[in-house]
Every structure is written in C-alpha cells, then in structure tokens.
N, C-alpha and C positions, 0 to 999 in steps of 0.2 A: 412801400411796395412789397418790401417782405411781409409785412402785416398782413397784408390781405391777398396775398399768393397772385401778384400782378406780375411777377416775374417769368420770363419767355423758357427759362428752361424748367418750371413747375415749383412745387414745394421747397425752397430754400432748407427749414428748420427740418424737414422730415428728412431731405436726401442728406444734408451735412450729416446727422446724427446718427443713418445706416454708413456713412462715410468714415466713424469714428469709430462705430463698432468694430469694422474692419481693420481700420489701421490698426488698434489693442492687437488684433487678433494675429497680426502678420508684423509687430512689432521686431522679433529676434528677428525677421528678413531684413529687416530696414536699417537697423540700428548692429555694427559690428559687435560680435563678443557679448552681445546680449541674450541669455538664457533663452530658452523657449518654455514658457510658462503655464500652464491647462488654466484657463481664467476660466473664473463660473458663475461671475456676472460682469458685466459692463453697462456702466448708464450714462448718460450723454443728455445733461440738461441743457435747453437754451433759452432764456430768455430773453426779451427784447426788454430794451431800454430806452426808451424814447425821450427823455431827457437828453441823453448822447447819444441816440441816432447808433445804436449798439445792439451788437448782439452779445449776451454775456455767457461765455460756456463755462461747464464744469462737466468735468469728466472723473468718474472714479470706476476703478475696478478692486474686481474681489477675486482672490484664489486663496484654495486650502495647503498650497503650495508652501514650502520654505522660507524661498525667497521672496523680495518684497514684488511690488505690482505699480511703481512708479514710473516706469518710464514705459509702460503698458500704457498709464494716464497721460501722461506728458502727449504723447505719441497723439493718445486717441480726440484730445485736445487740438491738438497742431493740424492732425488731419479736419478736424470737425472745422476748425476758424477758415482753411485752406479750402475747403469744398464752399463757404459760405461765398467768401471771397472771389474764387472759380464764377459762379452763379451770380455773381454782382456785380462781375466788375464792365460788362456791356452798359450799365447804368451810367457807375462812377468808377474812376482808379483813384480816388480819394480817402481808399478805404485804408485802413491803418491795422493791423496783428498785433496785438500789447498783452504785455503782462501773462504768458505763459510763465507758472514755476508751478511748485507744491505748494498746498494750503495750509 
C-alpha cells in the first residue's frame, strides 16, 4: 500500500521524510542539554523493502559546526520511522521500530 501511495493519509515516504527534516532541525528542543547546531544539509533516504515488508531509513546530516551531528541523525531517523508508522498504523499495529543506532 505504501508502494503505490493507497494510503488515506497520502504520500507515506514523502511526508515521513519532510517529518525528519524537521525533527534534525528542532533536535536541541527535544533532546535536554543538547547544543543547538546550524545544519546545512539533511537527507532522509527511504527505501522499501519488500522482502520484509519494510521501510529502511537512513538519515545523515552535515554541519560546518564543531560539534558532531549524531543525534541530529538519530532524532531525524526516529522522527522519520514515527511519522511512517503514524500513517500506518490504521492498516496494521503490527508494525515494529528496529535498529535505530550509528552506522
């Protein structure tokens, strides 16, 4: 159903993925004591996985900043599977969140 955008609330892969953009962006609000970072790129891949009935994200970000941009990714990750899952789960709640870390 996500394949072919049969889903009631629209695009699955495009909203999750403006979904994630956002969470990166608003990361130091969410997460306590975490820096506020000027990212200057974020990218939010999804692919389907139709073997496992999966969506596989990767999320990385890029800033010229100091510090690092991990839990910008983390974040932008978590939001992206969360909004997937949001959008899906009127079908099934059989859906499963796995394997968020660093690559």
């Amino acid at each position: 159903m996500v394949q072919h955008n049969q889903l009631k609330k629209g695009d699955v892969l495009s909203v999750a993925q403006i979904a994630g953009i956002q969470g990166a962006k608003i990361t130091s609000q969410l997460i306590p004591l975490c820096h506020s970072i000027p990212l200057d790129k974020v990218n939010i891949n999804l692919k389907l996985d139709a073997n496992r009935c999966a969506v596989v994200i990767e999320a990385t970000c890029h800033s010229e900043g100091k510090t690092g941009v991990e839990m910008e990714a983390l974040v932008a990750a978590s939001v992206t599977a969360l909004t997937v899952y949001d959008m899906c789960k009127a079908v099934t709640h059989d859906i499963v969140i796995e394997e968020i870390g660093r690559a």
